[in-house]
N, C-alpha and C positions, 0 to 999 in steps of 0.2 A: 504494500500500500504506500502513500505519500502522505505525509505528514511533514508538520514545521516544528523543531524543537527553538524556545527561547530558555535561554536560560546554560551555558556550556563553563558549567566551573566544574569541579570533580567528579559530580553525578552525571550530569547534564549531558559531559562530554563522551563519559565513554557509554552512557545510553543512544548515543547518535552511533558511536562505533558498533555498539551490537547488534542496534536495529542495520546497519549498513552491511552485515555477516549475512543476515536476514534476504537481503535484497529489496529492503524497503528502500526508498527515494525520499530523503531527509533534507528538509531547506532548514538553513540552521542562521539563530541569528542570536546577540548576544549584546551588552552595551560598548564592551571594549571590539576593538577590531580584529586582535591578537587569534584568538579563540577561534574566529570565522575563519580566516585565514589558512587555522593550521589542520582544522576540518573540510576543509573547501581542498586544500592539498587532498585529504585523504579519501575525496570523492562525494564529499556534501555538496548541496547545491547552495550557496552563499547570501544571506540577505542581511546585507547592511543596515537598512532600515523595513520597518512592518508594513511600511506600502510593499515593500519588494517581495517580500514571504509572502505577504496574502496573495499576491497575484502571481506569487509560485506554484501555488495550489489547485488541487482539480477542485467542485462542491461534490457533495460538504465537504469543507478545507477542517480538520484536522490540526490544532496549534496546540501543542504540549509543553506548558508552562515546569522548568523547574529552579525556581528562586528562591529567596526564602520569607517564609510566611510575616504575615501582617500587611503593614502598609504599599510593599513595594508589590505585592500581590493585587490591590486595588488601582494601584498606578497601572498598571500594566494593562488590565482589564478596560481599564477608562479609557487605552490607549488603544486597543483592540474593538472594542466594542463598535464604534462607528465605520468600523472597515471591513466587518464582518458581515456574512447574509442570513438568513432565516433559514436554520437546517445546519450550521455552521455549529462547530466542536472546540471547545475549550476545556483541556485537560491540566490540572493541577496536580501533579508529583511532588510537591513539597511540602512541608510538617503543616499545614495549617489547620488551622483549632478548626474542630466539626462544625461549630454552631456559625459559624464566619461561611462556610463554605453553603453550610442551607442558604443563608442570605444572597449569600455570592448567584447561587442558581436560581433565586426568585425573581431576582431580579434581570436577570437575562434575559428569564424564560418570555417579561414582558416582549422584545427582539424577536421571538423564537428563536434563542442560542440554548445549544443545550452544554452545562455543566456538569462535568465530570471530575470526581475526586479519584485518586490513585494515591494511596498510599504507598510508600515504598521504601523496602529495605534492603540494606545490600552492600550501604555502604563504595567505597571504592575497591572493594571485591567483586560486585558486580559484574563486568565488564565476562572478566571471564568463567565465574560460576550463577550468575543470573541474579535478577530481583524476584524479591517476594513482594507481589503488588497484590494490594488490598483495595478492590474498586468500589464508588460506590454513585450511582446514579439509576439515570432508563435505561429499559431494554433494551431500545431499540440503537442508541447510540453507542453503547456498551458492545454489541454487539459490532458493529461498525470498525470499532477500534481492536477488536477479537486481533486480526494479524498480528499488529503491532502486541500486544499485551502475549501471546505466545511466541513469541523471537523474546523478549526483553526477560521472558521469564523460565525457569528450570521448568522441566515434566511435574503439571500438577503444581507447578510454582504461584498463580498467578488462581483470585476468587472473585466472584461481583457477589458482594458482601450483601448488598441492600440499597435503596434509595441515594438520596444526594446527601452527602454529610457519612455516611455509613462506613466507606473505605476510610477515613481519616479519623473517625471515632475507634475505631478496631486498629488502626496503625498507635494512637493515641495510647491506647491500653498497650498496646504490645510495647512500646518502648518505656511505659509504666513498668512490667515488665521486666521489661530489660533492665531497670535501677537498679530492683531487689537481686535479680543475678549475679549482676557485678559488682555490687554492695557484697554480697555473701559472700563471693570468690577472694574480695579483697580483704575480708577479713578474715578469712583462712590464711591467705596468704601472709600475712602480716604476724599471724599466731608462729607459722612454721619458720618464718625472718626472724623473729623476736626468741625462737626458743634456743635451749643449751647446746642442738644439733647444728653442724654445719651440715645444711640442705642444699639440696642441687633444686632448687625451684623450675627451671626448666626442665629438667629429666619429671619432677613429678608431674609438672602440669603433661606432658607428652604418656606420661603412666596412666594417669586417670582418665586417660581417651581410648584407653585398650581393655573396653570393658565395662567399667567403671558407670554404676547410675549417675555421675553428674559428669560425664562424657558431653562434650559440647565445643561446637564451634569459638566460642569463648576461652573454652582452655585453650583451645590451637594457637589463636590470637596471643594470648598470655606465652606460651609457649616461645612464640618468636619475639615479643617483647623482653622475655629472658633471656632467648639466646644474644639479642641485640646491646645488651646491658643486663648483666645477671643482679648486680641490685638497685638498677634503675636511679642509677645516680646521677645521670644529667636532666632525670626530672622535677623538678618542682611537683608536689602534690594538691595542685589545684584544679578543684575539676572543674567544671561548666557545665550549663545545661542549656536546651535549647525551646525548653519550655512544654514539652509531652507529659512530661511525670507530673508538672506544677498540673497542666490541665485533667490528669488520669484523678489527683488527690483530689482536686476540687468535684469533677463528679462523683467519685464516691463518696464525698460529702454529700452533694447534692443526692444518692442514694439511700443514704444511710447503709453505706456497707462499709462493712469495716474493712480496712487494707494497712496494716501497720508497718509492715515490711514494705511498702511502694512507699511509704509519710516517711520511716525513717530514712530511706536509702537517699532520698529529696532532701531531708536535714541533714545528711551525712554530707553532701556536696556544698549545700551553705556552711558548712564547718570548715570542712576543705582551705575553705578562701581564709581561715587563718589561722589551720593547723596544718603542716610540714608534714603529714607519718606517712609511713611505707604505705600502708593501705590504698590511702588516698595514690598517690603515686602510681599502683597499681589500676586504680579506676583513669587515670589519664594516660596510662598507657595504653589500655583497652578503649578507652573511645578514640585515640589516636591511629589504632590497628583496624578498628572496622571502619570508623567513618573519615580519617584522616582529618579530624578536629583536631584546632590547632589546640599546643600545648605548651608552657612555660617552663623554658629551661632552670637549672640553678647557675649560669651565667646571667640571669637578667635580673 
């Protein structure tokens, strides 16, 4: 199929690369020039400016937004919106809060643009083991984007969750999720740093994937961030966060369910910002290895 990717920073970019393995026909456009450029080398079709995508595109034109959530998300949209036609697809791949994105598609729908959420994980491992895409919209445009959503994604990778809002509600919980994971992991790790044994922390994280009920993608990660630095000493232990788990805790408020392990592993990262410990360390090297979030050395 043909589609327009905006959006060519880490994700963005090697989502064009994979859908181009595919043999889809990808107009790619971006705010810097750099990014166009070095895609348009590798066989993308180039649009400098969103006059130029739109009118690269067959109808429905297909434009797969990945930026990052909030404002520049509405900038974009404002900016798309009057160059678009009735039947026309706008796809959202980046973290944005579910209730933002119902909005986002109400208001299209006035246009008749339809709105689609994709949540997706994958990180900058992607490229070559696939995204797990979490969609959520109509049928009928879901469908539409079927090609695209099976290249981009592993066998069985890729769900249409539900309605508009749906795919980035269930992306939302899933990197809730994800906290308490690497919350746990770090504080294991951190017990087995601190105790009377000298430990090979790489050899175990690589042990407890053979086998092991907390075998995971995560140890692998950990794995290579030990062999990289065995006690991860040119990291600072600050982590960051991009705003999922803050949205995952407020609805479980908003449910009354209890999730104590998603509340702590979110206070664990506001601690972070002014405690040094290995633990922490451990959590910014694991978001450093899946998503290539940036991370503070201890030269700074």
């Amino acid at each position: 199929m043909e589609l327009g990717m905006i959006g060519l920073g880490r994700m963005g970019a090697d989502m064009v690369r994979r859908l181009q393995l595919g043999d889809h026909r990808v107009v790619v456009h971006n705010r810097s020039r750099e990014p166009i450029d070095e895609l348009a080398g590798e066989g993308a079709v180039p649009a400098y400016t969103l006059e130029e995508l739109v009118s690269s595109l067959p109808t429905p034109r297909v434009v797969w937004m990945m930026i990052p959530a909030g404002q520049p998300v509405d900038d974009q949209i404002a900016a798309l919106r009057p160059l678009l036609s009735p039947g026309d697809i706008i796809v959202d791949g980046g973290n944005s809060k579910f209730s933002d994105t119902i909005a986002r598609g109400e208001k299209l729908s006035d246009d008749g643009l339809h709105y689609i959420d994709a949540g997706t994980s994958g990180g900058v491992w992607g490229l070559e083991v696939g995204y797990c895409l979490m969609v959520g919209g109509e049928d009928a445009p879901v469908k539409i984007l079927e090609p695209a959503l099976k290249t981009l994604a592993p066998e069985n990778g890729y769900l249409h969750v539900g309605p508009s809002g749906a795919g980035h509600y269930v992306k939302m919980v899933h990197n809730g999720i994800e906290y308490g994971m690497m919350a746990a992991f770090a504080e294991g790790f951190e017990i087995m740093h601190e105790s009377r044994y000298d430990l090979d922390l790489e050899a175990i994280s690589n042990l407890w994937n053979q086998g092991s009920v907390v075998r995971s993608w995560l140890l692998e990660l950990a794995a290579l961030a030990f062999a990289q630095d065995p006690n991860l000493d040119h990291l600072r232990g600050y982590v960051g966060d991009s705003g999922e788990g803050r949205w995952t805790v407020f609805e479980s408020i908003d449910l009354d369910v209890a999730a104590p392990v998603i509340y702590m592993s979110l206070a664990m990262r506001f601690l972070s910002r002014k405690e040094d410990t290995f633990g922490n360390k451990v959590l910014a090297a694991l978001r450093q290895q899946f998503g290539g979030h940036a991370v503070q050395s201890t030269a700074e």
